[in-house]
Backbone as JSON Lines, residues from 0, in Angstrom:
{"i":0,"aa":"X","n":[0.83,-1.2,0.0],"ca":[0.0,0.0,0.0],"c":[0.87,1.25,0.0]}
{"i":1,"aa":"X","n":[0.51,2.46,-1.13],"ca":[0.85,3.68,-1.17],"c":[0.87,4.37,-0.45]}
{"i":2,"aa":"X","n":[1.25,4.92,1.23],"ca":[0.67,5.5,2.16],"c":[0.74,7.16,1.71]}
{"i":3,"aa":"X","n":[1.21,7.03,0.61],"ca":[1.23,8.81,0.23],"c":[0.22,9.42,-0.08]}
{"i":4,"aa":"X","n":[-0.74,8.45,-0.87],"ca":[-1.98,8.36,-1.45],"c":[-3.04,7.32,-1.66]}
{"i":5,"aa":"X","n":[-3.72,7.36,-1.19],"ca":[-5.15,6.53,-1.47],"c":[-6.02,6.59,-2.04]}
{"i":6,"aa":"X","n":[-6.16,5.29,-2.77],"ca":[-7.52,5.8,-3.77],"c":[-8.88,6.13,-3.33]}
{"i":7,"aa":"X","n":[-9.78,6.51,-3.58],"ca":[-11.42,6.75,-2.76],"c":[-11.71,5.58,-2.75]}
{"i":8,"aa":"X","n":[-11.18,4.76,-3.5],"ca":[-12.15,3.0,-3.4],"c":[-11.88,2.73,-1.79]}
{"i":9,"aa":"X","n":[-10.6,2.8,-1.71],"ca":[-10.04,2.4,-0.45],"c":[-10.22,3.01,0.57]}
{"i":10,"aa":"X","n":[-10.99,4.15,1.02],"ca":[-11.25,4.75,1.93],"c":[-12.56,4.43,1.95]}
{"i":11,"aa":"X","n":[-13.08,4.89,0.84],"ca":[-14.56,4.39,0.8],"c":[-15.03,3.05,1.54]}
{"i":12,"aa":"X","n":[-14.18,1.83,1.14],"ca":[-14.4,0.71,1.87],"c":[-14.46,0.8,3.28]}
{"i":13,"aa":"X","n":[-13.53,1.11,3.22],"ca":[-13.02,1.26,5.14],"c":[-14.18,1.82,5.73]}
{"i":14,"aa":"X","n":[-15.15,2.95,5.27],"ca":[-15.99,4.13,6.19],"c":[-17.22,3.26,6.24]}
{"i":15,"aa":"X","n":[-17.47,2.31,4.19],"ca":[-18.65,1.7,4.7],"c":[-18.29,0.59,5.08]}
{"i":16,"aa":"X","n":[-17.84,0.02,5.79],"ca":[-17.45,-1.35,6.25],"c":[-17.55,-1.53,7.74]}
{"i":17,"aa":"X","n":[-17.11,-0.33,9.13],"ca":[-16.66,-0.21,9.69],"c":[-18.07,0.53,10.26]}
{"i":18,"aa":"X","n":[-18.06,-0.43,11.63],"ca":[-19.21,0.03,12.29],"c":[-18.99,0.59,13.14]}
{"i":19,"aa":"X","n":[-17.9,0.07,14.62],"ca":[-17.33,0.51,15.69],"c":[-16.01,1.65,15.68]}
{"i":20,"aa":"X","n":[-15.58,2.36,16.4],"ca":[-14.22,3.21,16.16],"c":[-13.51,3.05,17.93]}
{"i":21,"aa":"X","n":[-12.92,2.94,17.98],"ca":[-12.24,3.49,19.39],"c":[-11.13,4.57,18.85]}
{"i":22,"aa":"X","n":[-11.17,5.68,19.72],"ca":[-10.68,6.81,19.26],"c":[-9.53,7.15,20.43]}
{"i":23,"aa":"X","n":[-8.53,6.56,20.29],"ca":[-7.31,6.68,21.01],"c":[-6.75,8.35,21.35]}
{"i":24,"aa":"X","n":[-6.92,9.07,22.41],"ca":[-6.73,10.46,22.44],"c":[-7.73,11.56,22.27]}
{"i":25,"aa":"X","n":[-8.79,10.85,22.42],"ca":[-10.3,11.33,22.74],"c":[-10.0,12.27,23.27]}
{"i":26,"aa":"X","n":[-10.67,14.03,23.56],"ca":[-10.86,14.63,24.35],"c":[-12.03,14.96,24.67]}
{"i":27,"aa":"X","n":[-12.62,14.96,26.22],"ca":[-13.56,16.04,26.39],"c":[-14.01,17.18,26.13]}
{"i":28,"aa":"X","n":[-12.83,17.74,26.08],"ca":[-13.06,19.48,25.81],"c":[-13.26,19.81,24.5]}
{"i":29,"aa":"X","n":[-14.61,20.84,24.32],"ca":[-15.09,21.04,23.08],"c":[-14.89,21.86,22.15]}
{"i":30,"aa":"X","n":[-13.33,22.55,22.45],"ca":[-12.44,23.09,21.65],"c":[-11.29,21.99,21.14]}
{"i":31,"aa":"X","n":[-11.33,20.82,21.11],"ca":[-10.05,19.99,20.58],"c":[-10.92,19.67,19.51]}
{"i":32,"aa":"X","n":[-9.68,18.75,18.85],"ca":[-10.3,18.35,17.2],"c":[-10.46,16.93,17.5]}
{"i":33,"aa":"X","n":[-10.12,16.64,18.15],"ca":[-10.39,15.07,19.12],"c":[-12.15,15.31,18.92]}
{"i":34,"aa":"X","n":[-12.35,16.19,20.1],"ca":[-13.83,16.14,20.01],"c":[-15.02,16.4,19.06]}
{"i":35,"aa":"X","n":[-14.49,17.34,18.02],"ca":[-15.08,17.3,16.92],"c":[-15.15,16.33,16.15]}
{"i":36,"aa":"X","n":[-14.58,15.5,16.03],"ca":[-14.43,14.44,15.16],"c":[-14.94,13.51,15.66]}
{"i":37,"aa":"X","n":[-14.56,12.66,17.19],"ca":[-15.61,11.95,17.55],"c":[-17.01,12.67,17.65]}
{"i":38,"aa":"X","n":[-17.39,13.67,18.16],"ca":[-19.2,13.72,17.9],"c":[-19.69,14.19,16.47]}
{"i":39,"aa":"X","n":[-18.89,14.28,15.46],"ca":[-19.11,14.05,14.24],"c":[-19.4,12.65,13.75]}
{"i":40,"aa":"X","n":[-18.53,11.44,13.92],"ca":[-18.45,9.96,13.4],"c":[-19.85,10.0,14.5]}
{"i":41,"aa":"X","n":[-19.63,10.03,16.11],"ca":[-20.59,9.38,16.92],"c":[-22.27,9.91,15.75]}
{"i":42,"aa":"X","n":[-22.59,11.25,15.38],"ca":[-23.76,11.61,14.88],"c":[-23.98,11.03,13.65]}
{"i":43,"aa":"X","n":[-22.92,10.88,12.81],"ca":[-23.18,9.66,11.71],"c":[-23.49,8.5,11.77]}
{"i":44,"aa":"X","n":[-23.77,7.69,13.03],"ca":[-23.87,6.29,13.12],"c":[-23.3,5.47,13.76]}
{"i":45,"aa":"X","n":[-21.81,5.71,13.53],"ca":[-20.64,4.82,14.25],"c":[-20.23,4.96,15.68]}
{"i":46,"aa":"X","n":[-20.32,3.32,15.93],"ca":[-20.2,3.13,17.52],"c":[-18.86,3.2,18.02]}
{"i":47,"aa":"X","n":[-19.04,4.5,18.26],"ca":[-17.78,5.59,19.17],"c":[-17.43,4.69,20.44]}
{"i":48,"aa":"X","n":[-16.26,4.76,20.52],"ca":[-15.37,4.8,22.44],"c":[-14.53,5.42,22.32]}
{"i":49,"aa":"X","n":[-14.28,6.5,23.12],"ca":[-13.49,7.47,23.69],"c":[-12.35,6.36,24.34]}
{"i":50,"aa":"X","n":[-11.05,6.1,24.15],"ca":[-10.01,5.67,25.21],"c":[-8.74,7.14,25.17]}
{"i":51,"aa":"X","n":[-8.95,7.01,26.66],"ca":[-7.96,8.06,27.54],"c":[-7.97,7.67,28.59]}
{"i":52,"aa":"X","n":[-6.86,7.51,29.06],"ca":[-6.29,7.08,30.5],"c":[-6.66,8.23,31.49]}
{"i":53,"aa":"X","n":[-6.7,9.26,30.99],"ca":[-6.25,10.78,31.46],"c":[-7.9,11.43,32.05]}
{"i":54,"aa":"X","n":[-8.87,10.82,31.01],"ca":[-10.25,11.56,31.32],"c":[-11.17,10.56,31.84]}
{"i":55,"aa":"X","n":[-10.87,9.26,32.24],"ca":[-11.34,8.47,33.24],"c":[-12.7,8.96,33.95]}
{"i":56,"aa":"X","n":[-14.05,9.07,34.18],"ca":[-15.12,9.24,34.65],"c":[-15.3,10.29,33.86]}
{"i":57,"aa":"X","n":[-15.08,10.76,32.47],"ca":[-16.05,11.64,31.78],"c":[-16.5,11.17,30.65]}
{"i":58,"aa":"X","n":[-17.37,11.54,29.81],"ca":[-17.98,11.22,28.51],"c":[-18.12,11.95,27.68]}
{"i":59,"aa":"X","n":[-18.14,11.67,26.15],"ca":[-18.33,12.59,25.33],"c":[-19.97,12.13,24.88]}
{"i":60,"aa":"X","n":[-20.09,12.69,24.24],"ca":[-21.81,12.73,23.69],"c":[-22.66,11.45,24.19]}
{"i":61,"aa":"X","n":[-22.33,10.82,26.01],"ca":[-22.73,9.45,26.79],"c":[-21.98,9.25,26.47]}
{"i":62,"aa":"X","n":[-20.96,8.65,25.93],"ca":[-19.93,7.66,26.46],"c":[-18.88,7.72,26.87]}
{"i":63,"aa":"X","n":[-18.86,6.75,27.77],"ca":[-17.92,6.69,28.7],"c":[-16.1,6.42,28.05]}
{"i":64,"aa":"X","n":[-15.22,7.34,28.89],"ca":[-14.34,6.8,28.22],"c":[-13.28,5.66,29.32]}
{"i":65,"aa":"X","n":[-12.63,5.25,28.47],"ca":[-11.6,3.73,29.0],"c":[-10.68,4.16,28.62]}
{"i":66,"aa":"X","n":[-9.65,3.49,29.71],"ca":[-8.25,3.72,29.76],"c":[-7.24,3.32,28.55]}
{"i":67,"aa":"X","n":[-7.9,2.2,27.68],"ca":[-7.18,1.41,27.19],"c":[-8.0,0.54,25.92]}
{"i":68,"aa":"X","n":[-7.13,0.16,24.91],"ca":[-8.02,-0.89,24.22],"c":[-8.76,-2.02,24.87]}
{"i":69,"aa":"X","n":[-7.72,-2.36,25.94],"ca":[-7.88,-3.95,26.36],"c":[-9.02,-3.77,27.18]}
{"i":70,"aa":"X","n":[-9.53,-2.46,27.72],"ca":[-10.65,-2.21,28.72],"c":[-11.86,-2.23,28.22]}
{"i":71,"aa":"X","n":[-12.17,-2.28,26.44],"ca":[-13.38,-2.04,25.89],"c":[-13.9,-3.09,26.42]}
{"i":72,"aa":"X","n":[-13.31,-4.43,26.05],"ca":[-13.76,-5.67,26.47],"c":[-14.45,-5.98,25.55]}
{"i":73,"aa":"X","n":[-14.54,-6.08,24.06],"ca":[-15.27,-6.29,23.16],"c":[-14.6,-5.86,21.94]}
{"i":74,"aa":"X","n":[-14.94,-6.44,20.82],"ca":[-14.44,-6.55,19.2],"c":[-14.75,-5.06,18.7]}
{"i":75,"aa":"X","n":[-13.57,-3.99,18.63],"ca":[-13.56,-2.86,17.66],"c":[-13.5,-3.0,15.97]}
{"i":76,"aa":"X","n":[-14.18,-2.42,15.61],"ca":[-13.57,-2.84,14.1],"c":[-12.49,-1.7,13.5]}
{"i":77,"aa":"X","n":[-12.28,-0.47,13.86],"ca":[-11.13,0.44,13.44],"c":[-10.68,1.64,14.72]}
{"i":78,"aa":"X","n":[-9.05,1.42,15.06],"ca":[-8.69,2.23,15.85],"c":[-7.84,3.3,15.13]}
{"i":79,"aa":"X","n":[-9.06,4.42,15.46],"ca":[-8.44,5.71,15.43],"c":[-7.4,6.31,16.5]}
{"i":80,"aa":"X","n":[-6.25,6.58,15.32],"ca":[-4.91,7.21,16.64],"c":[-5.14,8.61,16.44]}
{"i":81,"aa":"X","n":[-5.64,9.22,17.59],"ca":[-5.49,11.18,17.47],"c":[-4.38,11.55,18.4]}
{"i":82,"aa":"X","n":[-3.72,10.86,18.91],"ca":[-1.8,10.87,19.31],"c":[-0.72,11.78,18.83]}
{"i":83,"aa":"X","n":[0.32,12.04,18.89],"ca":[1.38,12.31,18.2],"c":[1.83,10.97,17.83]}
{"i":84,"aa":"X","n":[2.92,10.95,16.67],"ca":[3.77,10.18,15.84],"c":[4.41,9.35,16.65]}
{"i":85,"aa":"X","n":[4.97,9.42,17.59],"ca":[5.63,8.33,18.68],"c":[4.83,7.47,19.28]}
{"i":86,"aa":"X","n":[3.57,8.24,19.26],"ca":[2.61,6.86,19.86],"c":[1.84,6.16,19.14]}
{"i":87,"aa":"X","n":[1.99,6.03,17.81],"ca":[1.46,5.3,16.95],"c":[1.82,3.9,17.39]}
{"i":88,"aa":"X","n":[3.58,3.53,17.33],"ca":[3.37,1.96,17.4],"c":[3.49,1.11,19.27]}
{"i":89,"aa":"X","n":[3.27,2.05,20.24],"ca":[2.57,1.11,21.1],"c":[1.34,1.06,20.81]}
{"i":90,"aa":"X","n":[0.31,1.96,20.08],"ca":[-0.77,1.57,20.37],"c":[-1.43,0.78,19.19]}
{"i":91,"aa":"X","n":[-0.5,0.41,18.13],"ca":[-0.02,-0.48,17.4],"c":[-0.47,-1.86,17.71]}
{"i":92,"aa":"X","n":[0.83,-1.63,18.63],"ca":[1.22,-3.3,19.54],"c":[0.18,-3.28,20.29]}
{"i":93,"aa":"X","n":[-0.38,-2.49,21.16],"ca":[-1.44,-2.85,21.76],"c":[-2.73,-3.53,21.0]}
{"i":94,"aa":"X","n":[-2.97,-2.89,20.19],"ca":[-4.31,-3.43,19.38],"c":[-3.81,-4.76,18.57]}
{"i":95,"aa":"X","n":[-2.57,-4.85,18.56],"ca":[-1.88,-6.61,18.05],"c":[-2.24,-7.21,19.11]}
{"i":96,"aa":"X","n":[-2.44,-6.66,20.2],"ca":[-2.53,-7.81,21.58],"c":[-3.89,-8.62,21.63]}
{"i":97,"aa":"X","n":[-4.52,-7.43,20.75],"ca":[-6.28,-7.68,21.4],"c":[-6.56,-9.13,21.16]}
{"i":98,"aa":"X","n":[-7.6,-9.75,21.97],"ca":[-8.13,-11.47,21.37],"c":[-8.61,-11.33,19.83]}
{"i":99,"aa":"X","n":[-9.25,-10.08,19.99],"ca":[-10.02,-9.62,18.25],"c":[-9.25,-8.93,17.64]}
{"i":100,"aa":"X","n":[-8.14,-8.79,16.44],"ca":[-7.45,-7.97,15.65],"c":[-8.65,-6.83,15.48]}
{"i":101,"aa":"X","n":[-8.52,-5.73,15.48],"ca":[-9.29,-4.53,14.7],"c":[-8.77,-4.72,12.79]}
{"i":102,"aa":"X","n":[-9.74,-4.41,12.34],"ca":[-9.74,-4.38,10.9],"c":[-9.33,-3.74,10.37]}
{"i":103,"aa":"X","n":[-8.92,-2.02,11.02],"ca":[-8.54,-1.08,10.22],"c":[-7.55,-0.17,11.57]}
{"i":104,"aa":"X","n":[-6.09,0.36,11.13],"ca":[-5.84,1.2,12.33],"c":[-5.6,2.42,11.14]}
{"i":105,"aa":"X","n":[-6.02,3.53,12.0],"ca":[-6.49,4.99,11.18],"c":[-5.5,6.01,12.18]}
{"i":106,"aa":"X","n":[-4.51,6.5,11.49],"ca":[-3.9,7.51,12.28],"c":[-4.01,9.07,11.82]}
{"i":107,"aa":"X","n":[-4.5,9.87,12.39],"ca":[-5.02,11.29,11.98],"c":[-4.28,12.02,11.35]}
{"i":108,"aa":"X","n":[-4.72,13.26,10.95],"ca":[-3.84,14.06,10.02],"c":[-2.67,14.56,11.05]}
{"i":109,"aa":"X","n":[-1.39,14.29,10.37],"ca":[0.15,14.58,11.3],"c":[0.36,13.67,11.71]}
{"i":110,"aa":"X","n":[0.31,12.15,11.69],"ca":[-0.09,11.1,12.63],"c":[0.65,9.93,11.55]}
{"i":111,"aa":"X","n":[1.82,9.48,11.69],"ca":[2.24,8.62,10.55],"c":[3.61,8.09,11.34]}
{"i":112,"aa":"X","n":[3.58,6.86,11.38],"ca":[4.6,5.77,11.4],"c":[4.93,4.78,10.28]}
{"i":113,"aa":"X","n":[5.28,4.42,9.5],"ca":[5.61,3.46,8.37],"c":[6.12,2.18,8.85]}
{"i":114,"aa":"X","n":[6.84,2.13,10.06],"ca":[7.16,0.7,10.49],"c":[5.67,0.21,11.69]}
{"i":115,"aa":"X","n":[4.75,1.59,12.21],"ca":[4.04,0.57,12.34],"c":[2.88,0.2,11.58]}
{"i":116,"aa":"X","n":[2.89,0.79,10.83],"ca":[1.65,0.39,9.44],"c":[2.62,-0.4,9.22]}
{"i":117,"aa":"X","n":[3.63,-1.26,8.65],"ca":[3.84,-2.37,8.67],"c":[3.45,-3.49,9.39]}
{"i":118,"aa":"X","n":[3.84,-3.13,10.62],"ca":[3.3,-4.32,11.72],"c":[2.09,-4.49,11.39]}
{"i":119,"aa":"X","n":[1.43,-3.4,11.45],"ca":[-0.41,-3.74,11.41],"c":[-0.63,-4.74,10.01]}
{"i":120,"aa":"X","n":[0.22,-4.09,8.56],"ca":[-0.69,-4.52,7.84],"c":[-0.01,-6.36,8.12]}
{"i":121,"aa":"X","n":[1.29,-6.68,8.23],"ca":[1.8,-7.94,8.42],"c":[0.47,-8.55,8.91]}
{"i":122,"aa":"X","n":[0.3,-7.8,10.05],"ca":[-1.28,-8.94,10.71],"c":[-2.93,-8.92,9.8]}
{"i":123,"aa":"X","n":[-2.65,-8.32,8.84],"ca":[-3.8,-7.74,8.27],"c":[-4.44,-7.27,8.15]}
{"i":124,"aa":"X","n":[-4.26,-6.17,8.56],"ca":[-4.97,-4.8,9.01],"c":[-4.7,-3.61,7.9]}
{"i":125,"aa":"X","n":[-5.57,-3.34,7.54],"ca":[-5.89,-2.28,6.86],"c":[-5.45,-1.2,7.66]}
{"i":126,"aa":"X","n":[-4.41,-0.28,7.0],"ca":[-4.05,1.19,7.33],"c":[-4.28,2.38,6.44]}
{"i":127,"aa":"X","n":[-4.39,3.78,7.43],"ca":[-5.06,4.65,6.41],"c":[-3.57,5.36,7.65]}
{"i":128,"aa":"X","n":[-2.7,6.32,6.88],"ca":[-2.16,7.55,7.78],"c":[-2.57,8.84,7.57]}
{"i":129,"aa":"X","n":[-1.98,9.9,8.42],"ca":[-2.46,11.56,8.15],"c":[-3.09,11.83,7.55]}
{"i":130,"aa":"X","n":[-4.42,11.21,7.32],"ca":[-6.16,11.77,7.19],"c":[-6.74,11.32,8.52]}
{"i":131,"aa":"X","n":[-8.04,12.29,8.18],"ca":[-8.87,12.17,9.38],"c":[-10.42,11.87,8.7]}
{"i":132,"aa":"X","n":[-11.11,10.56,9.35],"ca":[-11.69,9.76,8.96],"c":[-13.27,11.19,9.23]}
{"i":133,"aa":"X","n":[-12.86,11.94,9.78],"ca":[-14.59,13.14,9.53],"c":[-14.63,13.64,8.33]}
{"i":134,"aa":"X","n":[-12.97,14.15,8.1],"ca":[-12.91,15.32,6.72],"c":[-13.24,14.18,5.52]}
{"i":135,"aa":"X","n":[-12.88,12.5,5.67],"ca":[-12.84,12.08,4.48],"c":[-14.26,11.29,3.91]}
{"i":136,"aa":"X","n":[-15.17,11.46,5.39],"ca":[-16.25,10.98,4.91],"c":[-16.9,11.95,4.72]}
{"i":137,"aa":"X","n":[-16.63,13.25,5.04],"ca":[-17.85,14.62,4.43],"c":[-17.12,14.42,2.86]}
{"i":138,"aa":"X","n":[-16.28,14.31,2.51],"ca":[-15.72,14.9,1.12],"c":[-15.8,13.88,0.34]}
{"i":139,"aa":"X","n":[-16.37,12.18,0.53],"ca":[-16.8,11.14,0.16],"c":[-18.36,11.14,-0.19]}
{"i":140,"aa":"X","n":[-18.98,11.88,1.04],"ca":[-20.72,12.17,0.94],"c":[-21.07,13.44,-0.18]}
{"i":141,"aa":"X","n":[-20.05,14.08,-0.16],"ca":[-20.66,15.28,-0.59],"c":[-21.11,16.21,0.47]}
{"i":142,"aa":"X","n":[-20.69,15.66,1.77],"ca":[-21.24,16.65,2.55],"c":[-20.58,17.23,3.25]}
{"i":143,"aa":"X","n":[-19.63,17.83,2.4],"ca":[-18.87,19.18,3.1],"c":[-19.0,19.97,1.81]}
{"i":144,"aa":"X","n":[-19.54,19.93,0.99],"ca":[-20.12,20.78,-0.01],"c":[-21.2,22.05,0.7]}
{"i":145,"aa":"X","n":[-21.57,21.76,1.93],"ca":[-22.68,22.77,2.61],"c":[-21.46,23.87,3.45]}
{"i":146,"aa":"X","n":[-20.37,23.53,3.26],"ca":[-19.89,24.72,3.51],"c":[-18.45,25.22,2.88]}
{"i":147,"aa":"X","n":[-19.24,24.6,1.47],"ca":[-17.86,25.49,0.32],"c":[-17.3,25.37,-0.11]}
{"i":148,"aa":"X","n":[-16.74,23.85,0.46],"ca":[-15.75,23.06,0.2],"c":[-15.76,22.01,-1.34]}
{"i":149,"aa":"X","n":[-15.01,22.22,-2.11],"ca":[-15.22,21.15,-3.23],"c":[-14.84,19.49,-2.9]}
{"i":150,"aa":"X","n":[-15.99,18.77,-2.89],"ca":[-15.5,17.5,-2.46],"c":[-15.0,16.58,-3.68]}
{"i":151,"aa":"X","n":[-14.76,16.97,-4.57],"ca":[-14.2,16.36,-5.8],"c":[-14.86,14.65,-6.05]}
{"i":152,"aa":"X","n":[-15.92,15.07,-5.67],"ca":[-17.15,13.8,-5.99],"c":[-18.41,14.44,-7.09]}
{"i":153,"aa":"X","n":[-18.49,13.43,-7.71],"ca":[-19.72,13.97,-8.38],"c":[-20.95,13.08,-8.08]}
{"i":154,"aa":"X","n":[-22.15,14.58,-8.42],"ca":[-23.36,13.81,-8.25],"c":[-24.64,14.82,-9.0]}
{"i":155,"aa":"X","n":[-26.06,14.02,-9.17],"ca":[-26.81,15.15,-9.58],"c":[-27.43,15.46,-8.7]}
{"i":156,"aa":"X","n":[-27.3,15.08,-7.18],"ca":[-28.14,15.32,-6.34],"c":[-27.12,15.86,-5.39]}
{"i":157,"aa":"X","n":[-27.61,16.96,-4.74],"ca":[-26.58,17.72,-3.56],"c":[-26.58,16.5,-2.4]}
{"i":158,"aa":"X","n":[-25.56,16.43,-1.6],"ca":[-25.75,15.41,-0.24],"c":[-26.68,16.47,0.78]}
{"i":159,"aa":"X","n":[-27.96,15.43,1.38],"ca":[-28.37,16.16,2.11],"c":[-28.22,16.32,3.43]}
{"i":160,"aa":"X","n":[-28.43,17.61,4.31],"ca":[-28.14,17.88,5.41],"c":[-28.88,16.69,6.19]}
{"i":161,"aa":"X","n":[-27.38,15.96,7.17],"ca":[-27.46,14.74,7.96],"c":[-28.44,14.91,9.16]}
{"i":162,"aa":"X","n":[-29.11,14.26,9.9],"ca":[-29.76,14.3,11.02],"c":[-29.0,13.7,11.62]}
{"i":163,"aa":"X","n":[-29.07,13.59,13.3],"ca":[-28.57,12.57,14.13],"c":[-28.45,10.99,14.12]}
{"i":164,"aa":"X","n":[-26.82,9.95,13.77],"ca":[-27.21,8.74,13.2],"c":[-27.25,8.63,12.16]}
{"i":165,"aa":"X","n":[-27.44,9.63,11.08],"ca":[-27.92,9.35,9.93],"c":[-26.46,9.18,8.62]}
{"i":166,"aa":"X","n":[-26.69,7.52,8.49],"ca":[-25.33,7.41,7.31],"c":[-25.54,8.12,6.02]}
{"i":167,"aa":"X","n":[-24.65,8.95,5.3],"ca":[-24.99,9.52,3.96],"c":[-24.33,8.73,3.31]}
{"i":168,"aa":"X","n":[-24.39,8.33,1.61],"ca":[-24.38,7.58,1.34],"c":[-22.93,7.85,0.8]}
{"i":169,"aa":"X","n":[-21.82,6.46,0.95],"ca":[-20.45,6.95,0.07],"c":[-20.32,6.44,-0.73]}
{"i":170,"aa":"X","n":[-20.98,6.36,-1.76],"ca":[-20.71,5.83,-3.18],"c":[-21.13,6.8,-4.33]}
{"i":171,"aa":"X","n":[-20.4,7.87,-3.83],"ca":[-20.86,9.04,-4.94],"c":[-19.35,8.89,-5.72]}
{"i":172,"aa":"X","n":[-19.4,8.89,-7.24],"ca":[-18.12,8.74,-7.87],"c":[-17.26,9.83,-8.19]}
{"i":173,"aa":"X","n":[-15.84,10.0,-7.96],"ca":[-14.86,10.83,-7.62],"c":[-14.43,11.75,-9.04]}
{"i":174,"aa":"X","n":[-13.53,12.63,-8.8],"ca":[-13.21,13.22,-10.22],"c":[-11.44,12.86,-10.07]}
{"i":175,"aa":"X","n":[-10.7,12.58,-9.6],"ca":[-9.48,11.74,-8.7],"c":[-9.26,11.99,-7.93]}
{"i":176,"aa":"X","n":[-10.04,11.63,-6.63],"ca":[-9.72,11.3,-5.18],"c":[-9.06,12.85,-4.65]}
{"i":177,"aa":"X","n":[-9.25,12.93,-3.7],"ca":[-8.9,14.38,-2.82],"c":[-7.72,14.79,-2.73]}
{"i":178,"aa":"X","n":[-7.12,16.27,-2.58],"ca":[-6.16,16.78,-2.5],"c":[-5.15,16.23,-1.29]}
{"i":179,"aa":"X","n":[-3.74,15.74,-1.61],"ca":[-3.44,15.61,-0.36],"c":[-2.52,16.53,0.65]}
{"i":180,"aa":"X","n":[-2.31,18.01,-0.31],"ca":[-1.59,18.82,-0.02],"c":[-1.68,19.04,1.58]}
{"i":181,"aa":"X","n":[-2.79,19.1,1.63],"ca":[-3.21,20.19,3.0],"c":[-2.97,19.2,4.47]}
{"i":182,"aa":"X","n":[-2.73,17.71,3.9],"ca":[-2.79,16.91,4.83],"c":[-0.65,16.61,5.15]}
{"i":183,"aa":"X","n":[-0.72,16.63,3.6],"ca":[0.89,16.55,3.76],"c":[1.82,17.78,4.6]}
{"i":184,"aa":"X","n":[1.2,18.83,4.6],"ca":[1.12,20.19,5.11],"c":[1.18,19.72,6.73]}
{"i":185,"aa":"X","n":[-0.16,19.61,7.19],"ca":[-0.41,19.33,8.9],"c":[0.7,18.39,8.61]}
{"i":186,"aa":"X","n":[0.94,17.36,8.24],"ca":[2.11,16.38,8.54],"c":[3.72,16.9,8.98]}
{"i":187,"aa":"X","n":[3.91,17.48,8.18],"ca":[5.27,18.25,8.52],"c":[5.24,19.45,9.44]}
{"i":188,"aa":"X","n":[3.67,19.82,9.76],"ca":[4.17,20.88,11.02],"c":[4.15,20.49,12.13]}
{"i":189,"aa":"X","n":[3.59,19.33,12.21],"ca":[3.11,18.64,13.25],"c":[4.4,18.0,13.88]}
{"i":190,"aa":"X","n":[5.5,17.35,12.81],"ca":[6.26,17.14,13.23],"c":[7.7,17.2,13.8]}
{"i":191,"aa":"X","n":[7.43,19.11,13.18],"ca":[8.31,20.24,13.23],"c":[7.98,20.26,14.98]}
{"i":192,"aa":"X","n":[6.49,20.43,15.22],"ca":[6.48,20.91,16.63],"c":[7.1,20.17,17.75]}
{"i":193,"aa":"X","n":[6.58,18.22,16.98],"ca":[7.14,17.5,17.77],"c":[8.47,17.22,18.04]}
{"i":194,"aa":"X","n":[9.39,17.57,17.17],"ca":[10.46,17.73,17.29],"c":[11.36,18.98,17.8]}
{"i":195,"aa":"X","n":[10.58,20.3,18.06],"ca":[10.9,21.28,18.62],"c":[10.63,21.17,19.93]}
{"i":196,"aa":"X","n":[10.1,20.3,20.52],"ca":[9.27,19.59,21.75],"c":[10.66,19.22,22.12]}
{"i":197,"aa":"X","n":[10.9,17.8,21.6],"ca":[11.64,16.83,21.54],"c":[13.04,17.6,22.37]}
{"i":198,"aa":"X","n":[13.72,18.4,21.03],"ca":[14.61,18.77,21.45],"c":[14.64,20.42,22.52]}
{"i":199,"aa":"X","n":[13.76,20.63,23.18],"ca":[13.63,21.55,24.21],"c":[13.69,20.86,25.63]}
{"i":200,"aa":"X","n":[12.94,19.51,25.35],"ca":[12.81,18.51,26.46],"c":[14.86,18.34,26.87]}
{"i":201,"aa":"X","n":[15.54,17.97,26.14],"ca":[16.49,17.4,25.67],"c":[17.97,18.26,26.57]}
{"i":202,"aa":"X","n":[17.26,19.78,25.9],"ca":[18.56,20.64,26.66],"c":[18.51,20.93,28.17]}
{"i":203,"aa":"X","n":[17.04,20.7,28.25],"ca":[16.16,20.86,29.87],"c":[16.67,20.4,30.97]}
């Protein structure tokens, strides 16, 4: 697999395939992009879990969050990493641990390891890196067209405004698959910061 680029077939599969998410780096607070994104997927349908060690007795839109994969106690079908880049492959290895492999591990925009999307796919796991599974199913539906955005899908029918739960449909056909500038972009600042982190920690 190309991790530079993906075709829409291949994303497409993944969004309609994929019922459950555990969202590794969940936040409560309703200024993170953590939280936008889970109560975005949660209002489309998909059965959200928040895991954070850190926010232990809070919830996002009801649910509760868990410390850990191993705490769901039940079969995820795709783990979303909203992490930095270093924590991609424990939580990698962790979801290798599970009794149930997850089907898909999804690491967010800025969010890319190559040796552990190896590991994963070795076990068979479908990997997606530095996209984020909200922006790619509005721009799959057509429904980020309601605010401006060209989703480089065609259709004769506008996507209509979602209700609560409500799946829009992703099989609208592409004109070639989405820009990946803007993602390759967050990728390298992301890891400018983490590495300006890195080495501040370092002289400390």
């Amino acid at each position: 697999m190309d991790h530079n680029t993906y075709p829409d077939s291949y994303i497409r599969g993944i969004l309609t395939n994929i019922k459950s998410i555990a969202m590794v780096g969940a936040s409560p607070v309703n200024v993170r992009p953590s939280y936008f994104a889970f109560k975005y997927l949660d209002q489309r349908g998909y059965d959200m879990i928040p895991v954070n060690p850190g926010q232990l007795g809070k919830t996002i839109s009801g649910k509760p969050f868990v410390g850990s994969l191993r705490e769901i106690g039940r079969p995820v079908d795709m783990v979303d990493i909203f992490r930095g880049s270093s924590h991609a492959m424990p939580i990698v290895e962790e979801a290798l641990s599970l009794p149930v492999l997850p089907k898909v591990i999804w690491m967010q925009l800025g969010v890319r390891d190559d040796a552990a999307a190896a590991k994963a796919e070795a076990a068979g796991i479908q990997v997606v890196m530095n996209r984020c599974p909200k922006i790619e199913y509005g721009r799959l539906t057509s429904e980020i067209q309601w605010v401006g955005v060209n989703s480089r899908t065609i259709s004769a029918k506008r996507a209509p405004i979602p209700t609560t739960g409500m799946r829009l449909s992703l099989n609208r056909p592409s004109v070639i698959g989405g820009s990946t500038a803007a993602a390759d972009r967050v990728a390298r600042e992301r890891a400018a910061r983490e590495k300006a982190e890195k080495d501040g920690n370092a002289s400390s």
